[in-house]
C-alpha positions in Angstrom: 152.8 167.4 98.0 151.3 165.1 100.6 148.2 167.8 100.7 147.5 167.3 97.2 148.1 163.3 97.8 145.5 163.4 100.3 143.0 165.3 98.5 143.2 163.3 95.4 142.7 159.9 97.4 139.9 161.0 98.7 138.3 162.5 96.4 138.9 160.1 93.4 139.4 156.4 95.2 136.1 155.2 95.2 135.9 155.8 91.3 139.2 153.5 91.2 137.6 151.1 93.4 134.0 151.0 91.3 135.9 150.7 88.0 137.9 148.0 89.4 134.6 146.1 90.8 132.9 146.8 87.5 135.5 145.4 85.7 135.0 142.1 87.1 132.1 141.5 85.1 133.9 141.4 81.8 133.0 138.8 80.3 136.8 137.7 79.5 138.1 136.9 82.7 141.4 137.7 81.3 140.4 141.5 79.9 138.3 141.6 83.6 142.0 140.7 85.4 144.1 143.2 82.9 141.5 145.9 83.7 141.6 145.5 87.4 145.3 144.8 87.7 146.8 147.1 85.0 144.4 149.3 83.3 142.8 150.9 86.6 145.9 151.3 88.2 147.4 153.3 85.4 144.8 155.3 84.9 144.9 156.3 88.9 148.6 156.7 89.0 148.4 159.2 85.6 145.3 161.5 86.3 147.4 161.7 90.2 150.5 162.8 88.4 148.5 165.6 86.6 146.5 166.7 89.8 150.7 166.8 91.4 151.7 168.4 88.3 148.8 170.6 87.7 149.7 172.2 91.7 154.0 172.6 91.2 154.1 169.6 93.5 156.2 167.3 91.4 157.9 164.4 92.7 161.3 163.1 92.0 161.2 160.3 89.7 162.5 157.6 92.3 159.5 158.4 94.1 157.3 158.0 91.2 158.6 154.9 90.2 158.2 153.3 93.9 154.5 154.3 93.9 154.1 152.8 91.1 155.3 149.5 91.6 153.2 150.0 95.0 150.0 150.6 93.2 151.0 147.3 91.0 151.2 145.5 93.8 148.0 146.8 95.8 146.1 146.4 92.3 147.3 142.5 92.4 146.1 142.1 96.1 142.7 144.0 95.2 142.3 141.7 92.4 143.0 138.7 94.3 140.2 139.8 97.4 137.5 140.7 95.3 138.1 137.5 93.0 137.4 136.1 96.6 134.3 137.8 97.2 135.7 139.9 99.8 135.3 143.9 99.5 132.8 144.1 97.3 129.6 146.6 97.8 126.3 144.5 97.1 126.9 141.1 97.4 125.7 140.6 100.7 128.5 140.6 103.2 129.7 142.9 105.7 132.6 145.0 105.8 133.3 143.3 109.6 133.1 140.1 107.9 135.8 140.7 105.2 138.3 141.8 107.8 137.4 138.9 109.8 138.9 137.2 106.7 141.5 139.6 106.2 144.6 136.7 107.2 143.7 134.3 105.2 143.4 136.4 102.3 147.1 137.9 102.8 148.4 134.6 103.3 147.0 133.2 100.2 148.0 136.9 98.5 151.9 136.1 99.4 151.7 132.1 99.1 150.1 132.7 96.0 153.8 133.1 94.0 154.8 129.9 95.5 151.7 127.8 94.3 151.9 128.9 91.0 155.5 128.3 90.8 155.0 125.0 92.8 151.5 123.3 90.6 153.7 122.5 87.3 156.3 120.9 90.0 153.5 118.7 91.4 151.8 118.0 88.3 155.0 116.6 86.3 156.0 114.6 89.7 152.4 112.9 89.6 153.1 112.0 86.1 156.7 110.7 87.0 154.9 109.0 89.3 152.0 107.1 87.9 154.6 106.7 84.8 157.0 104.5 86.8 153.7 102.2 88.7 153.5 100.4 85.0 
């Protein structure tokens, strides 16, 4: 199982990672986000299940269902460093440099919940706010 895991990422994760990159130039940011985030990400996880199925090496569905939500979240964090500029071929800057900016990229990737959560918060408190200065 883990043999035909290995061969699969290797032979078939730079495709994922192309589409992924291609897809950013969508036109519809939205349909570019869906693609990177969701459609790529299925597409991996069901042509790996066939390569696993096509060799007996089925997995147990608990195990199917965690790498799944696994590849949702590393589709999200992919989505959210090349919308940064960082790990994408072509555009001009190193490999080295996008590790160099590896921690700030996870922490924004994690905080990133929170803000979203926390800008409708700030925005109806500024209103509050410049409400009650009349």
């Amino acid at each position: 199982m883990v043999l035909v895991e290995i061969g699969y990422v290797t032979l078939t994760a730079g495709i994922w990672a192309g589409m992924q990159q291609m897809a950013l130039g969508i036109r519809s940011r939205l349909l570019g986000n869906i693609t990177v985030a969701g459609v790529v990400p299925a597409l991996s996880q069901a042509f790996d299940w066939l390569a696993h199925r096509a060799s007996g090496a089925t997995a147990p569905a608990r195990a199917t269902v965690a790498v799944c939500i696994f590849a949702a979240i590393s589709a999200l964090f992919h989505l959210h460093v090349m919308r940064r500029g960082a790990f994408l071929t072509g555009q001009g800057r190193s490999l080295v440099d996008d590790f160099r900016r590896m921690p700030r990229l996870i922490a924004g990737f994690v905080l990133r919940p929170a803000a979203i959560v926390s800008a409708p918060l700030l925005k109806l408190a500024r209103t509050v706010e410049s409400e009650g200065a009349y």
